[in-house]
N, C-alpha and C positions, 0 to 999 in steps of 0.2 A: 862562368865565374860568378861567383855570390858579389851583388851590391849591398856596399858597403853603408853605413851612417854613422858619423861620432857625434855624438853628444857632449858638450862641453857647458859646464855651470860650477857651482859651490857644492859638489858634490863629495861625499867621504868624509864631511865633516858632522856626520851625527846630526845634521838642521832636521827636525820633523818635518818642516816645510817643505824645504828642499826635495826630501827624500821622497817626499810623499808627489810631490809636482813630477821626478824622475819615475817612481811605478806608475804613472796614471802613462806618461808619454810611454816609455820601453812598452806597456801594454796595450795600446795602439799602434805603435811602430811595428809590434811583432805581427798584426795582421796583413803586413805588407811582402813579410818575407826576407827582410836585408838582415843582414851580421848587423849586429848594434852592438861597438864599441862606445864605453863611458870613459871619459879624463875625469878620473879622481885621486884623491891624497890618500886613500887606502883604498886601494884596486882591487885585491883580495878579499875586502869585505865588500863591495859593491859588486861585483862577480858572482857572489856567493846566494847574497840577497837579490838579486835581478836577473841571476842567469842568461846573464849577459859578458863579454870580452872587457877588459878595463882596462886602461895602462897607466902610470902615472901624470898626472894632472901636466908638471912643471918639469917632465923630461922633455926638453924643447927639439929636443934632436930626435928622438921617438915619435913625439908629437907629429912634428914636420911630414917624419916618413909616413906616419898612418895617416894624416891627411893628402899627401900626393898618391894612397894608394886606394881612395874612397871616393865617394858619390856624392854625397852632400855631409855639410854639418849643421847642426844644431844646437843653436848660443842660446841658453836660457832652461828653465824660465830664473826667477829670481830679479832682484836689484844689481846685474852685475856689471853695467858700464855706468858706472859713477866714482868720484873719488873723493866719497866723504869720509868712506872707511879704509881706502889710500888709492891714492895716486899708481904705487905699483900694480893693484888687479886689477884696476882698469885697465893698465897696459899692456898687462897679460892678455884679457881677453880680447881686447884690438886686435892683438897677434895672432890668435888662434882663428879671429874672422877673416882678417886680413889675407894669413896664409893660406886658409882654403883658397880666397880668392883667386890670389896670384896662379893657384892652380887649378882657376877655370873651376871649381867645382859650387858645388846649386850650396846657397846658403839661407836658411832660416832661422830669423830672429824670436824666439817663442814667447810668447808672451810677459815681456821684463817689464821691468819700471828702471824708464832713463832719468839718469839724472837723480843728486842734482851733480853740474859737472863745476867746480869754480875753476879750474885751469884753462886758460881759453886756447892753447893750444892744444890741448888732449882735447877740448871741445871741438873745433876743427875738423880734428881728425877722424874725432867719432863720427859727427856728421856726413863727412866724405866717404867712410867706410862703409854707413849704413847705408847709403846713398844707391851702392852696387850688390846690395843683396837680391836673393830674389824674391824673398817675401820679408817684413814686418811685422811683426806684432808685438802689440805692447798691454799692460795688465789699467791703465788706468788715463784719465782723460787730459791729467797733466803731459805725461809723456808724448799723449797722440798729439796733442794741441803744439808742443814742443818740435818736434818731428816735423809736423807738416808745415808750420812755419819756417823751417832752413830745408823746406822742399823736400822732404823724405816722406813717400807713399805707406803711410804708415798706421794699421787697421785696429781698432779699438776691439780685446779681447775680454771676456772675465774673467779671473783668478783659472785655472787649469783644475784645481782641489774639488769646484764646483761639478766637473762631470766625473768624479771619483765613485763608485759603486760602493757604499756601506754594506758592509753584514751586521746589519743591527742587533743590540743584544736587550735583550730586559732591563730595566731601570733597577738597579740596585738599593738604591735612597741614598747616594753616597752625592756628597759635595765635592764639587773639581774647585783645584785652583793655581792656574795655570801663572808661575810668573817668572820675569826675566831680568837680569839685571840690564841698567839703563843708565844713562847718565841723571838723567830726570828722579831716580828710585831712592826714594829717603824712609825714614824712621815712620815717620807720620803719618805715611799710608800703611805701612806694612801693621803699625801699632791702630789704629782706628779699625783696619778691614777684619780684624785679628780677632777685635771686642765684638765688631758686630756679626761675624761667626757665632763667635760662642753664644751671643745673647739669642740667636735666631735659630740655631742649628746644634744648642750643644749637646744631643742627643744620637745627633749621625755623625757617621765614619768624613771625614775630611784627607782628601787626596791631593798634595799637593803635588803638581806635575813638571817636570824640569822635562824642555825640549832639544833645549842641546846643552850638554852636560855643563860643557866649557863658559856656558852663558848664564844657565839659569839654576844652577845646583848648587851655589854657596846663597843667593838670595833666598831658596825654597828652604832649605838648610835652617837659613836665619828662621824664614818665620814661622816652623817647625818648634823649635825654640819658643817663640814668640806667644804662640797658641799653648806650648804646656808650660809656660811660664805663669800665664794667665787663668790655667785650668790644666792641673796637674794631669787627670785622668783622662782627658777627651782623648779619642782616638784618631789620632791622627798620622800620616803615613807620605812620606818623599817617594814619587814615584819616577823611576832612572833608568834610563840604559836601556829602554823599549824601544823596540822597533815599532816602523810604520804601521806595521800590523797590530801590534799590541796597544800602540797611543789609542789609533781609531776603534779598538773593541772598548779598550777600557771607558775612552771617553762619551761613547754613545749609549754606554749601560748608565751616568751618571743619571742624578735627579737636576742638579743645578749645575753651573759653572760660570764660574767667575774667572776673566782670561786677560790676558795680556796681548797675546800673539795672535794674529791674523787667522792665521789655518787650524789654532786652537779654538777659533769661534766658527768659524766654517764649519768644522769640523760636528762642533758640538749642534749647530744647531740643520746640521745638514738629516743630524739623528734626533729632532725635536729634543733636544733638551736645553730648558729655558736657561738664558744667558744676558750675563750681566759683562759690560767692556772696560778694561781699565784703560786710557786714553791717552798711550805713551806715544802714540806715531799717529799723523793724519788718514792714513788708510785703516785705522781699526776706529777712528773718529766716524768717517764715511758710511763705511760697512754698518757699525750700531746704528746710524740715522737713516741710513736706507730700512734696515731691519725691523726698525721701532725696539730697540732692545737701551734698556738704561747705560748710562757715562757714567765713571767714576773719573775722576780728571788726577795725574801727579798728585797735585797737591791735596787730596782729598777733602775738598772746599764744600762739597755736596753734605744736604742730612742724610745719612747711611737708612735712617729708619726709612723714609721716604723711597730710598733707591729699589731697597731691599723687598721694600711691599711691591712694587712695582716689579723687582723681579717675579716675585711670587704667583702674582696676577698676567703674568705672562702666557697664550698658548702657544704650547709646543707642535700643535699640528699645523698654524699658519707661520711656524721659522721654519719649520721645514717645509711648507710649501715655498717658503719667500727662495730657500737653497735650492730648492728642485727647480725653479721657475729658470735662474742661471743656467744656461745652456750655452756651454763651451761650442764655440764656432768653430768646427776641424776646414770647413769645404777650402780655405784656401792656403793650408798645409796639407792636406788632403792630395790638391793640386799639382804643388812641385812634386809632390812623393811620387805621382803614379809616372809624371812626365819625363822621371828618370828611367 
């Protein structure tokens, strides 16, 4: 009989991240040999695209069964035991750890970010849950510091995106610019970043890049707009609806890129191309300062000219060394995998 693995995350919602954290593991998993089912919200496109078994995410009776009839599961990667974005997917995904459990089967946690958690009984319970895994992993130093103070053996990973294999394409001269809406995302940056486009750049192609439709495609929209309001002619272009494959061709043939998202800067500078962060979350704060790569902050409080030259003066063959240097830890996933 074929062993089994399910994989359970924010999967089938179009996230580039996401989806992109899902190809790097199903592409490792497959050298193992097991059926790799995925829980996602559209199973037939995740099927399709991973070549892999799906079933739906939230068929909890489905669920149930395909986990009493497997080997191990696999929660992650992503932010998914927290409840800033609700209370309900945290308690989804307890469920889905939990219920492996209860049926005795091997559980790993793939490299997420915990927290934050403000409910202190769903805090609790996460704690207790993670408590009986058999491996840990988490993406970042709050979570681990988190974790091992309520006693949870729990392993400090890098981002998953970083052992991603690029097919690098030629630098186009074309400018990315990655954004997302946020609560933080006003006028002010969108109209500032827009002018120093054009002043620095209004002679190339400008790509503005939406990573999951349902997030970032009415802001990209906007400052689409924005830019031919300001300069009727520049060419400029909303780029949607790509697949994992196509974000990472597209964005590694850029010249520049200007980002918002995590795995958008990864991404870009995994392929040497110079990059500038806009500084809506602490983990893309982190990432620029590690990198030596310029902040644009919300509020766009910085001189742009200053930022800009700084981008320009940036090399692209020591970000991609800084990306290659990250080396994704498998040996103790690695581990549970074979001991099954």
């Amino acid at each position: 009989m074929h062993k089994r693995i399910v994989i359970s995350g924010y999967y089938g919602f179009d996230n580039f991240g996401d989806e992109a954290i899902l190809s790097v593991l199903v592409n490792r998993l497959k050298n193992f040999g097991f059926e790799i089912v995925v829980l996602s919200s559209n199973p037939r496109k995740t099927s399709m695209n991973y070549f892999v078994n799906s079933i739906k995410s939230f068929d909890f009776f489905q669920v149930a069964g395909l986990l009493k009839q497997s080997n191990i599961l696999i929660s992650g990667g992503g932010s998914l035991l927290q409840d800033v974005t609700s209370l309900k997917s945290l308690v989804y995904y307890l469920w889905v750890i939990a219920t492996a459990l209860r049926y005795k089967k091997k559980v790993i946690i793939f490299a997420q970010g915990i927290g934050p958690i403000k409910n202190k009984i769903a805090e609790f319970f996460t704690l207790k849950i993670l408590k009986k895994c058999d491996y840990v992993s988490v993406r970042d130093q709050k979570s681990c510091e988190f974790l091992k103070n309520a006693g949870v053996n729990a392993h400090l990973l890098c981002d998953p995106i970083f052992s991603s294999d690029l097919e690098l394409s030629d630098s186009k001269g074309v400018i990315g610019v990655q954004l997302r809406d946020f609560s933080t995302m006003n006028d002010t940056l969108l109209l500032k970043l827009a002018r120093q486009i054009i002043k620095d750049f209004f002679d190339k192609k400008i790509e503005i890049y939406s990573l999951q439709d349902s997030a970032d495609l009415s802001v990209c929209v906007k400052f689409e707009k924005i830019l031919k309001s300001l300069k009727p002619d520049i060419n400029a272009e909303v780029m949607h609806g790509l697949t994992v494959e196509q974000v990472i061709s597209s964005i590694s043939s850029l010249e520049y890129m200007i980002a918002m998202r995590f795995h958008a800067l990864v991404t870009a500078m995994k392929a040497g191309v110079k990059s500038v962060a806009v500084n809506y979350d602490i983990k893309v704060e982190k990432l620029a300062n590690e990198a030596g790569i310029p902040l644009i902050s919300m509020d766009a409080s910085e001189d742009f000219d200053i930022v800009f030259d700084e981008l320009k003066q940036l090399n692209g063959s020591k970000l991609k060394e800084f990306a290659d240097s990250k080396k994704f830890d498998w040996s103790g996933i690695d581990e549970v995998l074979k001991s099954n």
